[in-house]
C-alpha positions in Angstrom: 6.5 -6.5 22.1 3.9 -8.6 24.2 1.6 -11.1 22.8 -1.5 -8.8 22.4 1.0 -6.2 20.5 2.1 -9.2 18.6 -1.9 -10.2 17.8 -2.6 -6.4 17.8 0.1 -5.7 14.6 -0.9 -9.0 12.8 -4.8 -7.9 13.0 -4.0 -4.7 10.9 -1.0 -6.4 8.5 -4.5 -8.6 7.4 -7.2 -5.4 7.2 -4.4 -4.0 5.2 -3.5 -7.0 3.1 -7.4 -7.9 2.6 -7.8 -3.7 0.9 -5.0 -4.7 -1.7 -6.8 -8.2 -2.5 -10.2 -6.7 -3.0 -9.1 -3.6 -5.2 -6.3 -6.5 -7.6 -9.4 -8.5 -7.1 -11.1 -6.0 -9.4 -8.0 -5.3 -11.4 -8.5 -8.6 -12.5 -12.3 -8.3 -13.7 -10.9 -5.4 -15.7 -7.9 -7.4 -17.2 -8.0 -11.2 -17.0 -4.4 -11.6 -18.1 -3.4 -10.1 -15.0 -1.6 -13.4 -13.5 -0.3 -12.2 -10.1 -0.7 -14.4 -6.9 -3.1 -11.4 -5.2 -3.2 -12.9 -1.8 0.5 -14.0 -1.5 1.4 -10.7 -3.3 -1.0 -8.3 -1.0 0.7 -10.2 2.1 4.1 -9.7 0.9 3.6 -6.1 0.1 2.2 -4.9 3.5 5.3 -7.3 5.5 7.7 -5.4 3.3 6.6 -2.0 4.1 5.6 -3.2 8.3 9.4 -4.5 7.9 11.2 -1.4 6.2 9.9 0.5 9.1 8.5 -1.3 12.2 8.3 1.5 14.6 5.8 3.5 12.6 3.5 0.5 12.1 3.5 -0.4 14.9 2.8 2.3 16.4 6.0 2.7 18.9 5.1 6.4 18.9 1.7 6.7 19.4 0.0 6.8 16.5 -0.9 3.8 14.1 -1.5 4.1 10.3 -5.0 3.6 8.8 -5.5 0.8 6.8 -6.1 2.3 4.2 -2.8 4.3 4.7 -1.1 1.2 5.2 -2.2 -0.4 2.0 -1.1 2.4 0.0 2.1 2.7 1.5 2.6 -1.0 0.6 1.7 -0.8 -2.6 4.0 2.8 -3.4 6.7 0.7 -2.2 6.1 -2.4 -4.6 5.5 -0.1 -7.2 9.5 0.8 -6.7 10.4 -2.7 -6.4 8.5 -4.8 -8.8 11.1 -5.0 -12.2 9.4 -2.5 -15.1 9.5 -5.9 -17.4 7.0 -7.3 -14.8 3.5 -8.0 -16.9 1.7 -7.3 -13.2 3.3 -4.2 -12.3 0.4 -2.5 -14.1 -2.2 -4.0 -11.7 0.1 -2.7 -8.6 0.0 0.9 -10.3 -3.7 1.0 -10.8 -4.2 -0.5 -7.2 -2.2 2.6 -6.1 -3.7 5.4 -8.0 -7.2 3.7 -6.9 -6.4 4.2 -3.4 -4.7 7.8 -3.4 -8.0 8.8 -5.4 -10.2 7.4 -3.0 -8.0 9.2 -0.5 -8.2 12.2 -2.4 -12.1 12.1 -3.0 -12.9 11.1 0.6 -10.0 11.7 2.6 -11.8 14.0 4.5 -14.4 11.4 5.8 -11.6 9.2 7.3 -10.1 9.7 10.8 -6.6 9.8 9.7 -4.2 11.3 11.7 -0.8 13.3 10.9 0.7 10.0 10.7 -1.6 9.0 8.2 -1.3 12.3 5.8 2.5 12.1 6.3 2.3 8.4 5.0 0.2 9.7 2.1 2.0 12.3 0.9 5.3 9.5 0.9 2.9 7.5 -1.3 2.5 9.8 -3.5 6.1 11.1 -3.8 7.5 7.4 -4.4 4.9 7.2 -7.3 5.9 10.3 -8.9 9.7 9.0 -8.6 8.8 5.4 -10.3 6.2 7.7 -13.1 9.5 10.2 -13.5 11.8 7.1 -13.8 10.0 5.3 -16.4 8.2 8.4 -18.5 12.4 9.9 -18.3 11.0 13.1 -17.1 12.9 15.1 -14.5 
């Protein structure tokens, strides 16, 4: 990838990142013993996901994911990741279900694109498998 795919990829890594820092941001207000490095955490997250698969963020096929989808995709996956003893998995959760409601409410309004509800809909599956895996339901 050239230089401007290269500047291009690390634009939306940080609109991404910068969703998940505003909505722990106020995950903290809510619950002040929440104690997780948001910034290093958000930026981790999103590079995770961009790394687990490369060619659908950046967009090898077309079609780029919102930031919005990205941010929730990078949080699903933490969500699957971060160790259940973890005291700030709960503010990774709530981040989550904060975003698939605001897609749910408003999806509508944004110009996702099949990418985008595919994405989604894999956000929400990978919840349901962590909710299943800790609540023992099948």
């Amino acid at each position: 990838m050239g230089l401007f795919g290269n500047l291009g990829s690390s634009w939306r890594k940080a609109k991404a990142s910068t969703l998940i820092v505003n909505v722990l941001n106020e995950y903290k207000t809510l619950n002040p013993l929440f104690s997780a490095d948001i910034h290093g955490s958000a930026n981790v997250f999103v590079q995770n996901i961009w790394d687990k698969r490369p060619d659908v963020f950046n967009g090898k096929f077309g079609q780029r994911p919102h930031k919005i989808t990205t941010a929730t995709m990078a949080l699903a996956n933490a969500v699957n990741e971060i160790p259940d003893e973890s005291s700030n998995k709960s503010g990774v959760i709530w981040a989550l279900g904060f975003f698939l409601e605001e897609i749910e409410i408003n999806g509508r309004l944004y110009p996702f694109n099949s990418l985008d509800w595919q994405l989604i809909e894999e956000s929400k599956e990978l919840l349901k498998i962590h909710v299943q895996k800790f609540y023992g339901e099948e």
